[in-house]
N, C-alpha and C positions, 0 to 999 in steps of 0.2 A: 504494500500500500504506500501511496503518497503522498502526502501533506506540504503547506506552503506552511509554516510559521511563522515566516520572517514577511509576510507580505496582509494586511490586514485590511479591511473596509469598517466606517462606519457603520450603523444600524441604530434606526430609532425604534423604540419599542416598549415595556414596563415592568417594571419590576419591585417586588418585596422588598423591604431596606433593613429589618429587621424581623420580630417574630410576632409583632403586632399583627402584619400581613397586610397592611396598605399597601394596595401598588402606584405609582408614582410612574411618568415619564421616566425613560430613563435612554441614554446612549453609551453603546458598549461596542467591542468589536470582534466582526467575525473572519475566520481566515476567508481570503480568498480561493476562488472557486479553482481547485487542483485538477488533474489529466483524471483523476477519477471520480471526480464528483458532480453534484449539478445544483444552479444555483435556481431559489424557488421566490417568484414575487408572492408572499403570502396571502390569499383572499379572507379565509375566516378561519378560527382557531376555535374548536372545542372547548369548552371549562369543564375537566373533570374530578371529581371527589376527591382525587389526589392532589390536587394542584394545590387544595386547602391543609391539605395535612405538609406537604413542603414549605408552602408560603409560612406557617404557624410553628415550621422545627417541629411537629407533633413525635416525629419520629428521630430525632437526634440529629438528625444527618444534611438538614442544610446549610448550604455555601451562601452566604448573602455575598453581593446582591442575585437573589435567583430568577429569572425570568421564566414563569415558567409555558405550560401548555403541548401536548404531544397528542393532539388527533388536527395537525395544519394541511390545510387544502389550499393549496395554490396553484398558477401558473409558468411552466419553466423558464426561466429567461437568459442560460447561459450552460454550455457544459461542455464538460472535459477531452480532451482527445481520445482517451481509451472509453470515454461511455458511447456505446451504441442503441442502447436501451431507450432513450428520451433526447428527444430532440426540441429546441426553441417552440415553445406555444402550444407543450404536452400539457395536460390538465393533472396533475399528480396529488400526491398525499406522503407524507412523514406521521410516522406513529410514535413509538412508544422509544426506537432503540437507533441510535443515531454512531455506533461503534457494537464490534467485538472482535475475538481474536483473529474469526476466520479459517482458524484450522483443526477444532477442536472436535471431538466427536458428536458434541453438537451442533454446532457451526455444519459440518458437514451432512448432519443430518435436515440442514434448513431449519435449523430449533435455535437461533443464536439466540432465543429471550432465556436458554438456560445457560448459557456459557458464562463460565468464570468472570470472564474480565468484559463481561455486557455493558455498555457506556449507556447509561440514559440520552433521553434527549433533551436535557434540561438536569442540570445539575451533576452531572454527572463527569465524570472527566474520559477526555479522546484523545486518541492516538497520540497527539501532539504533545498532553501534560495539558491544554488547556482547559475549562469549565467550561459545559454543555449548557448554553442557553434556549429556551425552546421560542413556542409558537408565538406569544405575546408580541411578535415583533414585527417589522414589517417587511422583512425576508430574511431566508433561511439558507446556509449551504450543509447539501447532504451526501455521502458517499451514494453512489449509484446502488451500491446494494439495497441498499435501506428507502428507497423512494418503489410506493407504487404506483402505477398508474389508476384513473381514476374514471369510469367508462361515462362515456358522452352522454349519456340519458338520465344520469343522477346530479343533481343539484349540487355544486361546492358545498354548499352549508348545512344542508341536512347531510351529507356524506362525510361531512370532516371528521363528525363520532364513530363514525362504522372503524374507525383507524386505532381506539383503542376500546372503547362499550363493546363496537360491533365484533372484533377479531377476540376480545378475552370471554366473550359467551359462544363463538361460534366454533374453536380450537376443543373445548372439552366435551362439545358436540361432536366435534367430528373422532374424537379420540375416544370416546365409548359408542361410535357408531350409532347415535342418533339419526345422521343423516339419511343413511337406508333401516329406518325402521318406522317408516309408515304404519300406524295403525296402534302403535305404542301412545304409550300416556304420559306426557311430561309435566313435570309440575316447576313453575317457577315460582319462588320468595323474592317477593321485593316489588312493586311496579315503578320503577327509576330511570333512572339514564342506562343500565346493563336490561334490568326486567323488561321493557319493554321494546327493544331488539331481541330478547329472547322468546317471546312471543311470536314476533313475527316471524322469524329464523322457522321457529316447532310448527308454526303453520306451513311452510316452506316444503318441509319436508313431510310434510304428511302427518305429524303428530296430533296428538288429541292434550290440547293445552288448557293445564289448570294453573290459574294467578292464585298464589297465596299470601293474603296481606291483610296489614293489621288497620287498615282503611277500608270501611265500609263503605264509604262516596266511593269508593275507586271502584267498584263494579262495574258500572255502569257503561265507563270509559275502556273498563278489559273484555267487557262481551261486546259493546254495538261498535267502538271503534277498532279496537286491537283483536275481535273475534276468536276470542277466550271463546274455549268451548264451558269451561268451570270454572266457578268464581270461591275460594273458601276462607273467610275469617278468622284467621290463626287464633284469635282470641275467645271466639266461639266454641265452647268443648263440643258441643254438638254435634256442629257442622265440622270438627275433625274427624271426631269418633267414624262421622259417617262415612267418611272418605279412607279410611285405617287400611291400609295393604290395597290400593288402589291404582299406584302411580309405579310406572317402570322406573323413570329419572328424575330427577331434584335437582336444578341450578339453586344455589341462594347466593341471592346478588346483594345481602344484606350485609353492609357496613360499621353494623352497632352492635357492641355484645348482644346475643340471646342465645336460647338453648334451643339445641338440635335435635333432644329427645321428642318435641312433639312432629316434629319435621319426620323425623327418620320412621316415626311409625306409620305414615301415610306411603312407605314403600312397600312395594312386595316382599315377598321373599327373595335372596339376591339383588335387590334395588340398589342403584344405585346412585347418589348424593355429591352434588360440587360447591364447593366451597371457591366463589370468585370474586365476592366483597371482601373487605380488607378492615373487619372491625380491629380496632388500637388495643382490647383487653382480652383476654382469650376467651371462647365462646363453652357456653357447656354440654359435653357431650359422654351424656352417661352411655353404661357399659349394655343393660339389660335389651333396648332397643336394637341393639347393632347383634347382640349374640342368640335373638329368638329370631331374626328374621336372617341373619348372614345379612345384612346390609355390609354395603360400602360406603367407607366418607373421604373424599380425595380433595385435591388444590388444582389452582390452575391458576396460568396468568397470562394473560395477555397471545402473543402466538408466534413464530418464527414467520420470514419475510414469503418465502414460498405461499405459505398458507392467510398470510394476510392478504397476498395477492387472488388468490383461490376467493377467501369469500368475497373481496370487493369486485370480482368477476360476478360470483353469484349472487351478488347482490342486485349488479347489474341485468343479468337475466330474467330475475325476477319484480325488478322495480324496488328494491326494497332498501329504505334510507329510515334517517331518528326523526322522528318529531322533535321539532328544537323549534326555540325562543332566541330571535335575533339581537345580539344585544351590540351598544355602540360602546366605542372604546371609550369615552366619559361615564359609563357604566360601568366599568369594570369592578370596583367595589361594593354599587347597590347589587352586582348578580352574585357575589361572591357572599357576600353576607345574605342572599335568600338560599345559593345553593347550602350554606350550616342551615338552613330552616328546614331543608327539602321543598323546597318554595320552584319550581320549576317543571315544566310538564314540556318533553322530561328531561334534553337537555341543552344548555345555555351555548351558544355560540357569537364569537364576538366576529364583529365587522371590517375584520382586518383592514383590506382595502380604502372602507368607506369614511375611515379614522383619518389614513395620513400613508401619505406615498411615500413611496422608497427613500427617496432622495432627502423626505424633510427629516433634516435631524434638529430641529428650531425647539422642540417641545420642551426640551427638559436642561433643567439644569442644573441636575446629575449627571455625571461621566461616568464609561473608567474608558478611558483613550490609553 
């Protein structure tokens, strides 16, 4: 691989300044676009549940200043001599992984979101030693590996979450062969920014979709719009009991401690349960429910680049994008402060474009030059 270091461009864009988690203008620099990579004028950037646990330090591990955002939809404006993949005026997407080794047994397996030295797209450190700044901004340069293309019939904006909502429900789909199991029963926890792409995904393939959520109004919204075949009130003992060994699969796209003992009994025998929300305290998961029925309870994160590419094809095939809430870059803190609410149906994408062009780096007066 290749890298320019010694050759940098401005970039306006926003970023956290500490753990309070206001984001602020800011200008910062990114390397210049190298023989392998391709440089992205960014249109709209995704707000996801993580962006808030980085901006907040929730998890120990942020760089201030962080700029964050990793589901960016743009259009290409420049690339490298060795890329043949994308050319000036491709419609593309950056996810979640913006570096890895390359040669590793996963890496070779097209699975680089498990590889050792996985560089984020935002916060994270690349090839170079520098810090990974993401979507927030108003272009991006990305190694060629790590860019997919984005098919002509889906919207930048409601497509920019298919890049990490859509790929982390649709990878442990495809990994316990959801996809060819028409006729099966999926039950998803949560109706969010993950629940309600995995909705659509289980209708896709043929499944028979149960929403499981602790929102009673949300019925309504999972059978006449998102066509939930079953709607069940996790709060409800009733309406569990009634549903108890009913469900082949479980996603829970749920974020917040709770326990997985009344989940795990709404599976069959051998059912199996995915764990792709990212609650901060650990979740509870008694013993008796997993050993009367041989359930399964596994993880999953996000997807390697092959397979990202895979479902934003199939997404493409099928028509199938996030419902999202356009939000403008003078927003950026009222969306961020409703997404801690769950204030969002279901998820928040910001205006990249419609904020501030490439070129302006006038906004802020913040650096780091």
């Amino acid at each position: 691989m290749e890298v320019t270091p010694n050759h940098t461009q401005a970039v306006a864009g926003w970023a956290a300044m500490d753990e309070s988690g206001k984001m602020e203008p800011y200008i910062f620099k990114r390397r210049a676009n190298g023989v392998d990579d391709v440089t992205i004028k960014v249109q709209y950037c995704g707000m996801c549940h993580t962006d808030l646990h980085f901006i907040h330090n929730d998890w120990g591990i942020t760089m201030y200043p962080v700029v964050p955002g990793h589901e960016i939809a743009g259009v290409v404006t420049k690339v490298g001599t060795n890329v043949t993949g994308f050319k000036v005026g491709d419609r593309v997407g950056v996810g979640c992984i913006s570096a890895s080794c390359l040669d590793c047994e996963h890496c070779n397996r097209s699975e680089e979101n498990y590889c050792d030295k996985v560089a984020l797209t935002y916060n994270g450190i690349f090839w170079d030693g520098s810090v990974t700044y993401g979507g927030y901004s108003s272009m991006v340069v990305a190694h060629k590996r790590f860019v997919v293309r984005i098919p002509e019939n889906l919207p930048l904006d409601a497509a920019a979450p298919l890049l990490c909502a859509g790929i982390t429900v649709y990878s442990p789909m495809k990994h316990h062969g959801m996809l060819q199991a028409a006729g099966r029963r999926l039950g998803v926890v949560g109706l969010g920014g993950l629940g309600h792409v995995a909705v659509k995904f289980g209708k896709a393939f043929g499944l028979r979709v149960t929403v499981i959520s602790t929102s009673p109004a949300k019925e309504r919204e999972a059978r006449e719009n998102l066509k939930a075949d079953d709607f069940v009130v996790s709060t409800d003992q009733k309406q569990m009991q009634t549903m108890t060994r009913s469900l082949d699969y479980i996603i829970d796209t749920v974020s917040a401690k709770h326990s997985l003992g009344p989940i795990l009994e709404l599976l069959k025998v051998n059912g199996k349960l995915v764990l792709v929300g990212a609650p901060d305290k650990p979740v509870d998961l008694p013993s008796f429910p997993l050993i009367f029925g041989r359930r399964t309870v596994s993880g999953s994160m996000t997807g390697g680049m092959k397979e990202t590419q895979e479902m934003m094809d199939m997404c493409g095939e099928h028509g199938i994008t996030c419902d999202v809430e356009l939000v403008s870059t003078d927003g950026i803190n009222d969306a961020l402060r409703r997404l801690e609410r769950n204030d969002v149906r279901y998820r928040f994408v910001i205006d990249i474009a419609g904020g501030l062009g490439c070129t302006d780096t006038s906004l802020s007066s913040r650096s780091r030059m």
